[in-house]
C-alpha angles and dihedrals in degrees: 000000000000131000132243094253092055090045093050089050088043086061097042084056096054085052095062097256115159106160137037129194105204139134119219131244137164097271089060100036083110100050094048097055090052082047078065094073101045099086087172099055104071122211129204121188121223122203095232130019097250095056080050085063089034092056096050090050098053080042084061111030085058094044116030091235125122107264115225132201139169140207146166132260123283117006086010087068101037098055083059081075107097094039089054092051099052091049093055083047095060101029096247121156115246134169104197110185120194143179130243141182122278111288094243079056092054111121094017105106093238140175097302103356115146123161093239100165084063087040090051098032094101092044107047131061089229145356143204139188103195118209103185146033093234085065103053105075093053084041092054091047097047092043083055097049087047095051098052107034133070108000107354118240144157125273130188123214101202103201128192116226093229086056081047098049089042130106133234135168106237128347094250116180117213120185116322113268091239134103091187125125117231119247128277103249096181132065122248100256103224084053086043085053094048088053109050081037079062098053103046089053100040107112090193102024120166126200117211122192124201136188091277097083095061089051083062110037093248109150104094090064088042097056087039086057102045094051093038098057090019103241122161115238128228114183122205106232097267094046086061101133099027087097120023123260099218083053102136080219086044111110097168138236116347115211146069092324094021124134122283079240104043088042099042088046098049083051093057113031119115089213124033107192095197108191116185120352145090102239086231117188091271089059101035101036102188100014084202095058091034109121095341096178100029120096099226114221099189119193122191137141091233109067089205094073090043108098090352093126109004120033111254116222089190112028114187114180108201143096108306090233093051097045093057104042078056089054086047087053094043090050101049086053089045091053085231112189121185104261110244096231087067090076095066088051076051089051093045093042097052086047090059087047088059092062118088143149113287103250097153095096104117122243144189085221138073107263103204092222083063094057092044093050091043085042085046093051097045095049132072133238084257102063116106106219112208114200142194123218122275153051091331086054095060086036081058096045093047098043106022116092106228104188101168140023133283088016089109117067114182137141097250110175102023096041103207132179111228098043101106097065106047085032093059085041088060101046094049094046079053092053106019095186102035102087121253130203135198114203108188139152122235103258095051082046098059090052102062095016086122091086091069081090087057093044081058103045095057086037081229102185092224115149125220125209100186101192091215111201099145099250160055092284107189092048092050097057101044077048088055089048101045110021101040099259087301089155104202119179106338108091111095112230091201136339140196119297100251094201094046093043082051087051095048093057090037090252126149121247143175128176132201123209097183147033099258091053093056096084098045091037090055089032093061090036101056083046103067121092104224129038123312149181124232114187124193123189099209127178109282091211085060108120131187115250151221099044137167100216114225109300105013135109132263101250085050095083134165101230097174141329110036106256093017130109115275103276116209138193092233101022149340116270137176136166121017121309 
């Protein structure tokens, strides 16, 4: 006879499974002494529930492999939350197992019942409350095939501790408990042909990447694609790697805080191939003034992002890998050459990625670009960058050099503060020798600054570049644009000290107060062979451009001083060209 919680492990196990985030409770004790004799199943334990998310995202997003973690009933679940939500933002497989009260209890209203499969209804791509034991083995295979196919996504498996504590024979499995139809993984071939039709002919055609791509494993026919038919390439932040950055086609991120080249090309194309995104409001800016010139193929595996925000002319609904490789297939049928006319757009478009902001003014302070680019230089292609939310993640997506994919963790969609850390945790417990490194601001670092205990525990080598500038950076500066720099609530009066709270958990640390301290400072700190914090005090008037304020379009960019003209390293630009 086995229990529910042996049979559970053994098929997390069968999945693959080899490691769990979790924190105990009473709903799941069972659970975690039968955890005891599962060698093969790591655990590592967070010091609060939604690192525990957090950890299994960054697990997933860096391997490809679904991310699990596990919590108690009541606040347990609930502080799964966060971690749920960000996941179902960015389309990144989770399995999240909690616990619940017994099933007679159910209802009740009793000690640490909360209905987490309603809470958690609007952030998972599916849910289950299992009653039996007889239900969960169909219920754990069908929350791993949801998780992984179509558009990825989290599910929760809400488990009461009777079905936990109860026997059974043998773990059989009977039909899934699903009626879906899987998705459609190839293009339809008359919207294949349009499309590669489209972008033989297009005179000014843009290719964007999102982070679809990188879900499929995509990146080897993109590139194909973009050197074959010549088409310059703009990523959405989370499709950053999936396309490399030193790419001589490569124009950056599009967006709000998306690049003068990216941003002026997507304006002004005459095609614009999407693959796998969702064109939210931070790509698009004003969806009324996006590519208004351009003809959008969009091309995604889930039909609802498809035409959400921006019309699509060629819809193709498939998996982004298999839907190029068709367009490869249809170009090479149809002879397609790149038009000769496409090498003067190539010629226009080099000359707008030349444009940027004008950051060569010298200062006595740390500018944060300066530490990005330095971090950028001393780090391989290799190196998997987690971030927090903020100014110092656009700073990473504008300055740091992705070259391949999964080497860029960040809560996209959702935005929230606390991700780096745990993130960064997941992904090194993941790859134990390939460095990791956590960029955060001061204020993301202190939500989530509690998992420097588990970082400790599992003496996980990650580095940490907290970007210190004494307040809530991003909010300030959209404080400084649009309420004319009345800075409520979002200047720190005083914060931790980073070198004696490194002390405290027998980390590491060095801190540099001025320019000519960042590359020593890095230098020593990437050195070392077990975790570390890098602090840098940066200046705190320091602000991320370009950006496209709420409700413009994306060739109306902020390039400096707020109500100025755009000011650019190689010239001074405004207006479309």
């Amino acid at each position: 006879m086995k229990t529910g919680s042996r049979i559970l492990l053994e098929l997390l196990r069968d999945h693959g499974v080899d490691v769990i985030f979790g924190y105990p409770g009473g709903a799941v004790i069972q659970l975690y002494d039968e955890l005891t004799r599962f060698p093969e199943i790591r655990h590592i334990l967070v010091r609060h529930e939604q690192a525990a998310a957090h950890a299994a995202d960054g697990y997933a997003r860096a391997t490809g492999r679904p991310g699990v973690c596990l919590a108690t009933s009541g606040p347990g679940a609930t502080n799964l939350v966060t971690g749920l939500a960000c996941a179902y933002f960015d389309s990144v497989p989770l399995i999240a197992i909690t616990g619940q009260v017994a099933t007679p209890q159910l209802g009740r209203d009793s000690f640490q019942e909360v209905d987490i499969v309603g809470i958690t209804r609007s952030c998972t791509k599916h849910n289950y409350l299992v009653r039996s034991l007889r239900e969960l083995p169909n219920v754990v295979q069908e929350a791993f095939m949801v998780a992984t196919t179509g558009r990825p996504g989290p599910v929760l498996i809400d488990i009461p501790r009777d079905v936990l504590a109860s026997q059974a024979r043998d773990a059989s499995r009977g039909k899934s408990l699903s009626h879906k139809r899987p998705s459609r993984r190839l293009g339809h071939f008359l919207q294949v042909r349009r499309a590669a039709e489209a972008i033989a002919r297009a005179q000014r055609p843009i290719l964007c990447s999102g982070a679809g791509v990188i879900n499929s494993g995509a990146h080897a026919p993109l590139q194909r694609l973009a050197e074959w038919m010549q088409l310059p390439v703009v990523t959405t932040f989370l499709g950053l790697g999936s396309f490399p950055s030193d790419h001589p086609l490569s124009l950056g991120m599009l967006g709000m805080h998306g690049t003068y080249g990216a941003n002026m090309a997507v304006t002004n194309a005459d095609l614009l191939l999407v693959v796998g995104c969702r064109l939210d409001d931070r790509a698009t800016g004003n969806p009324e003034g996006f590519a208004p010139k351009a003809k959008i193929v969009h091309i995604d595996i889930d039909p609802s992002s498809i035409g959400k925000t921006v019309r699509a002319h060629i819809p193709i609904v498939g998996d982004a890998g298999e839907v190029l490789k068709q367009i490869l297939e249809c170009l090479g049928d149809l002879g397609a050459e790149v038009p000769p006319t496409r090498q003067e757009w190539l010629q226009r478009v080099w000359k707008w990625k030349g444009y940027g902001p004008d950051e060569t003014e010298p200062k006595e302070v740390i500018r944060p670009q300066q530490v990005i680019k330095e971090l950028s230089q001393l780090t391989s292609a290799e190196t998997i960058i987690s971030t927090d939310v903020g100014q110092h993640q656009m700073w990473t997506a504008l300055h740091y050099s992705f070259k391949i994919p999964r080497t860029l963790l960040s809560s996209g969609g959702l935005g929230a503060m606390g991700y780096g850390l745990p993130a960064a945790i997941g992904a090194q417990v993941a790859f134990p020798l390939r460095e990791v490194v956590c960029i955060s601001g001061d204020g993301s670092f202190q939500m989530n600054m509690q998992e420097l205990g588990t970082l400790i525990s599992y003496d996980l080598p990650l580095k940490i570049v907290v970007l210190n500038n004494g307040s809530l950076g991003m909010v300030r500066q959209w404080q400084s644009l649009l309420f004319e720099g009345r800075y409520s609530e979002t200047i720190f009066e005083r914060g931790p000290d980073l070198q004696k709270l490194a002390q405290a958990y027998g980390i590491k640390s060095f801190r540099a107060l001025s320019p000519d301290e960042v590359v020593p400072c890095l230098t020593k700190g990437l050195g070392e062979k077990g975790p570390v914090i890098m602090e840098f005090l940066v200046d705190p008037e320091e602000k991320v451009y370009p950006m496209v304020l709420p409700g413009r379009k994306l060739d109306e960019m902020i390039m400096g001083k707020e109500g100025q003209s755009p000011s650019c390293t190689k010239a001074k630009v405004s207006g479309r060209s």
